[in-house]
N, C-alpha and C positions, 0 to 999 in steps of 0.2 A: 376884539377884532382889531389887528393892526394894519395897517395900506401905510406904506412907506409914501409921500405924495411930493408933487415938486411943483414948481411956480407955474407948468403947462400943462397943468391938469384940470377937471373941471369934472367934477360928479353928476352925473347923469339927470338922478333923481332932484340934486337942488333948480333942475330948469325948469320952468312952468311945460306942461305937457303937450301946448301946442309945439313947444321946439320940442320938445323930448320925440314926438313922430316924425318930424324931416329928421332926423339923427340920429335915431333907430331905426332899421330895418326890421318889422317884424316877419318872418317867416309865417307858412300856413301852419308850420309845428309851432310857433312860441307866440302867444300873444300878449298884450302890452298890460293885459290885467295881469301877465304870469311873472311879468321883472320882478327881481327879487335886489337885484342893483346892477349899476351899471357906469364906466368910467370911460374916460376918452382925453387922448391925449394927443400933440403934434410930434412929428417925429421926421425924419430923414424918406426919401424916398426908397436910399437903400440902407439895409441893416438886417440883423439878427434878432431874433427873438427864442427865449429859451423859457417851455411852458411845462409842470409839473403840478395837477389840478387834480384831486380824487374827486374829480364830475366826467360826466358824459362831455369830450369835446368836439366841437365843431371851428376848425380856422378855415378862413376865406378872405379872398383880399377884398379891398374897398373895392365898390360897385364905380368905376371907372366914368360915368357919366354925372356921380354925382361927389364924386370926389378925385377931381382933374388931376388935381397937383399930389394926390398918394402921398399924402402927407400927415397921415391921422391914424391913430391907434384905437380902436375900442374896443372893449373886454363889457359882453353884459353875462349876466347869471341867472337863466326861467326857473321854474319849478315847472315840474314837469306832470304832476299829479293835477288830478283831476279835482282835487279837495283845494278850496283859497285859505280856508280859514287861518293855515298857521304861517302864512309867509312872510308876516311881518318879525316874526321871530328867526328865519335861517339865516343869517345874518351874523346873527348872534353865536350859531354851532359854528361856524369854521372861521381861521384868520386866513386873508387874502394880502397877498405883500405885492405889490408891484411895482418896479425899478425902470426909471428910463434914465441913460446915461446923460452928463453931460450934453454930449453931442447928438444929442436923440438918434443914435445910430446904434442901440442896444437893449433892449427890452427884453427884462424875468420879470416873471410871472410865476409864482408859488404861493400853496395853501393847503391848508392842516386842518382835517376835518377831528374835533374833539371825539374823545377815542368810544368807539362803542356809537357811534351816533351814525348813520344810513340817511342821507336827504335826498328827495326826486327832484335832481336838480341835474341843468345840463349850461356849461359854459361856453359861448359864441365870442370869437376873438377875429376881428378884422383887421387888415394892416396892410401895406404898401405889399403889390403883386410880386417886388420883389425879392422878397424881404424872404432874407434865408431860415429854417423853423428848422426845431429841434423840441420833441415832444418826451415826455418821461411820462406813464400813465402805468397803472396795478390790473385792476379789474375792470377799469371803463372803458367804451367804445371808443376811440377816435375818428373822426371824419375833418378828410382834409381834399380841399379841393381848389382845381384851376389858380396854380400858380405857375408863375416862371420866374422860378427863383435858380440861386445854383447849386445850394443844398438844402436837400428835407430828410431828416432823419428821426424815424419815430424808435422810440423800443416802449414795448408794454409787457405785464406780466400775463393773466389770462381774457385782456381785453382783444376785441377786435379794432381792426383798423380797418377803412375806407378809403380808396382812393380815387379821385374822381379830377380828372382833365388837367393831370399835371406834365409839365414841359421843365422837367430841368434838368440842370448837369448833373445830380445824382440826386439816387432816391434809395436810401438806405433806409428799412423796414425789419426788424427784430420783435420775436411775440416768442414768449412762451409757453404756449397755448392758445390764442385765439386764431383766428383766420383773419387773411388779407385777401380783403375784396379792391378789385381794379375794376372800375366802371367810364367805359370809354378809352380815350387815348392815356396810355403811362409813358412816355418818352424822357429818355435822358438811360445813362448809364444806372441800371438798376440792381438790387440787392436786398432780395425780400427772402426771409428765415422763419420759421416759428417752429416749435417742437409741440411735443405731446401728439393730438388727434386734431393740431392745426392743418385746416386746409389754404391751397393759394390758389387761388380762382381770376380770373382777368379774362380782358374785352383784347385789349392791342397794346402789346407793347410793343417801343421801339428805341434801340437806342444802339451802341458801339459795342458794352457788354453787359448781358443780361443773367441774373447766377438766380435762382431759389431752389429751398432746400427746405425740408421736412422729413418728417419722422414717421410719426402714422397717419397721416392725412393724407388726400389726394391733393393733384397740381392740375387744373385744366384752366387750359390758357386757348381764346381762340385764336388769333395771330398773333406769330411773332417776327420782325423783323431785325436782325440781328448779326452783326459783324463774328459774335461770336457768341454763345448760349449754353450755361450750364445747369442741368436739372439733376437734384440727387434726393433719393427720398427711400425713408429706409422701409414702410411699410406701406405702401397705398400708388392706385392708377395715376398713372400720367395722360393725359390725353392734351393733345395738342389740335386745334383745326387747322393751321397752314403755318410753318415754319418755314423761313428763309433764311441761308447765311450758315454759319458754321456752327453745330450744336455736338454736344456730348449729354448723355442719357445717363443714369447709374442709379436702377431700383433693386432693393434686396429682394423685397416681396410686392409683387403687385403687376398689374398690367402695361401695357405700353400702346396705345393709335395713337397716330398721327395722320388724319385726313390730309393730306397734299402738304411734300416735301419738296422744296425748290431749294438744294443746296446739300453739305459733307453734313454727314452724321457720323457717330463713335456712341454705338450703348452697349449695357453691359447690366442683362439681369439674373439675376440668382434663381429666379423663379414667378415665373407668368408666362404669358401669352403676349404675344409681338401683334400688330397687325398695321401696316404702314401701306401710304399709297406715293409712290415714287414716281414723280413729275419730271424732274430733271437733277443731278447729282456729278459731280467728280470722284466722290469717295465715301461711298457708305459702308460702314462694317457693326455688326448686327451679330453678339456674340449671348448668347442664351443657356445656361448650365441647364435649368427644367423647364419648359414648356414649348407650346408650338408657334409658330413665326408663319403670318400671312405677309406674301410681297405682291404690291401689287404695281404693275408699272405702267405708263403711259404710252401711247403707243409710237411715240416719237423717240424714248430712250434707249441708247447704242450703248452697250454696254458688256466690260468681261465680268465675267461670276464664278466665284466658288462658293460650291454650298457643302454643308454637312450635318448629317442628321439619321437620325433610325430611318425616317423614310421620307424620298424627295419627292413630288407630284410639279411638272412643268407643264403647264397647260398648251394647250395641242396647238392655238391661236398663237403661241409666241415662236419666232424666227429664232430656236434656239437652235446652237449646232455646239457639241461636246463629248465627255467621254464621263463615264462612271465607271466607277471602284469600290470596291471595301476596303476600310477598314482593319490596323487591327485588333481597334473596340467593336468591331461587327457593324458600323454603320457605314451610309453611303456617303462617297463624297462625287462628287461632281463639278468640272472645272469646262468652261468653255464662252460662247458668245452668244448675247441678245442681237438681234439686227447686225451682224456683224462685227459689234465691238470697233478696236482703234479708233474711240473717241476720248480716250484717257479716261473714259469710268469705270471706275471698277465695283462691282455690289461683291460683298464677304457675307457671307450667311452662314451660322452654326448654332445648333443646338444639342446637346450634350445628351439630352433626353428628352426627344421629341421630334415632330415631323415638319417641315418647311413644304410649305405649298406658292408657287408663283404664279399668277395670272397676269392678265392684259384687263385693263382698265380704260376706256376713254375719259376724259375731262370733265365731262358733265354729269358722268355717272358719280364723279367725288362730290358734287353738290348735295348731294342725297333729299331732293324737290321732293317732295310727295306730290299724289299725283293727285 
């Protein structure tokens, strides 16, 4: 095992184990019987760190109360099985290199598990809150949370990633198969990817521009707020609870909700079923080759509409006034006004094969309370 080490370093384990508890944090997952080793170093308040670990990770920044001046590095390594007996030998399966630059403003991290060899081991890496991370991982989980830093960018092969209470200027996330979970606030200009039957799942994002993108997985996001927003996914539902701000839509196969839209839409699917509840808009267009489109609107939206489809149903509650035609594919089109219109919104609705139905919706009915 090699650790590349430098004059501001200090190994964990060589400190008597009353210090090793002030300067470990143990979690309710990892406890201080499960260390398998552990380093700690000083560093810059701001910098870089670049981490490529075949372990389960977890980065988080120093606990701010007990380290003021966010000036310290620590990298420990648990086991994570239930069994002690062999941990005084994992150690000995993988080399861990660890590099802090000159100017402690640059920290890698890398390690090379001996080939054929599997260990229940999971790596926890703390470091200044705002310290920009760049993760490389194969098949392990990542969990990364609560920084404000100004870039995080993870890519992993079929691991998932975690993301929990981060605040930055970008968050670039790449998976070739696992899922990205977003638990709580994800702010900052964002870019989460994964293919295969990777799903993207999130609590609230917000930032200037928001892009993800998959393959056969679904994307449910519950808010978003958003200068500008792009979903594309070639197999699997999109469900959204509340979008604001300017979004584009593009499913091959799959479905489309969106519980309460405050803002321009532009989707465009090959094949599913639409069902949107329209709170307020300038410009939504809603273009469908196979399936059927529920619109639902709020009762305060003034708006002009064309619709197009085998068959249109406007429900009887809405101040529509228009004219209908056919077609010369045999389908109905319909052009005219909600409430009057001449409020500069326009709603575009077509389906190529299938029916569009419009109702009136109040506000609170989009809560969906059970009673």
């Amino acid at each position: 095992m090699s650790k590349r080490c430098f004059s501001n370093l200090n190994k964990l384990l060589d400190i008597k184990a009353f210090t090793l508890s002030k300067i470990v944090n143990f979690s309710t997952r990892t406890r201080e019987e499960d260390l398998v080793e552990a380093w700690f170093y000083e560093v810059k308040t701001f910098g870089k760190i670049d981490i490529k670990v075949p372990f389960d990770l977890e980065v988080e920044p120093l606990h701010p109360l007990e380290y003021p001046y966010m000036n310290k590095f620590i990298i420990e390594i648990f086991n994570t099985s239930a069994s002690k007996s062999n941990i005084g030998t994992f150690s000995k399966m993988y080399d861990l290199n660890i590099d802090v630059d000159d100017e402690k403003e640059t920290v890698k991290v890398e390690a090379d598990m001996r080939d054929g060899v599997q260990l229940p081991l999971i790596c926890n890496i703390k470091i200044p809150i705002k310290f920009n991370v760049n993760i490389e991982s194969e098949d392990k989980d990542v969990t990364i949370k609560k920084f404000e830093a100004d870039k995080i960018k993870i890519k992993t092969n079929t691991g998932n990633c975690n993301l929990q209470k981060l605040k930055c200027g970008s968050i670039d996330v790449e998976s070739n198969g696992g899922n990205i979970i977003s638990e709580s606030l994800l702010q900052g200009n964002i870019h989460l990817s994964t293919t295969g039957t990777g799903e993207i799942m999130g609590d609230r994002f917000q930032g200037q521009i928001i892009e993800c993108s998959n393959e056969k997985g679904d994307v449910d996001i519950k808010t978003i707020y958003a200068d500008k927003t792009s979903i594309n996914t070639q197999t699997g539902d999109v469900h959204i609870g509340s979008c604001h701000g300017n979004s584009t839509i593009d499913i091959n196969t799959g479905d489309l909700s969106i519980d309460t839209l405050d803002g321009d839409m532009k989707t465009r699917i090959d094949n599913g079923d639409v069902d949107i509840y329209i709170a307020r808009c300038e410009h939504v267009d809603i273009n469908n080759t196979k399936g059927n489109i529920q619109v639902k609107l709020s009762e305060t939206v003034s708006a002009d509409v064309n619709l197009q489809a085998d068959s249109i149903h406007i429900s009887q509650d809405i101040n529509y006034t228009g004219q209908s035609e056919k077609t010369i594919n045999d389908q109905i089109h319909q052009s005219g006004n909600i409430n009057g219109g001449d409020s500069g919104c326009t709603i575009s609705v077509t389906s190529k094969q299938g029916k569009i139905t419009v109702t009136q919706q109040d506000w609170f009915s989009t809560l969906k309370l059970s009673s």
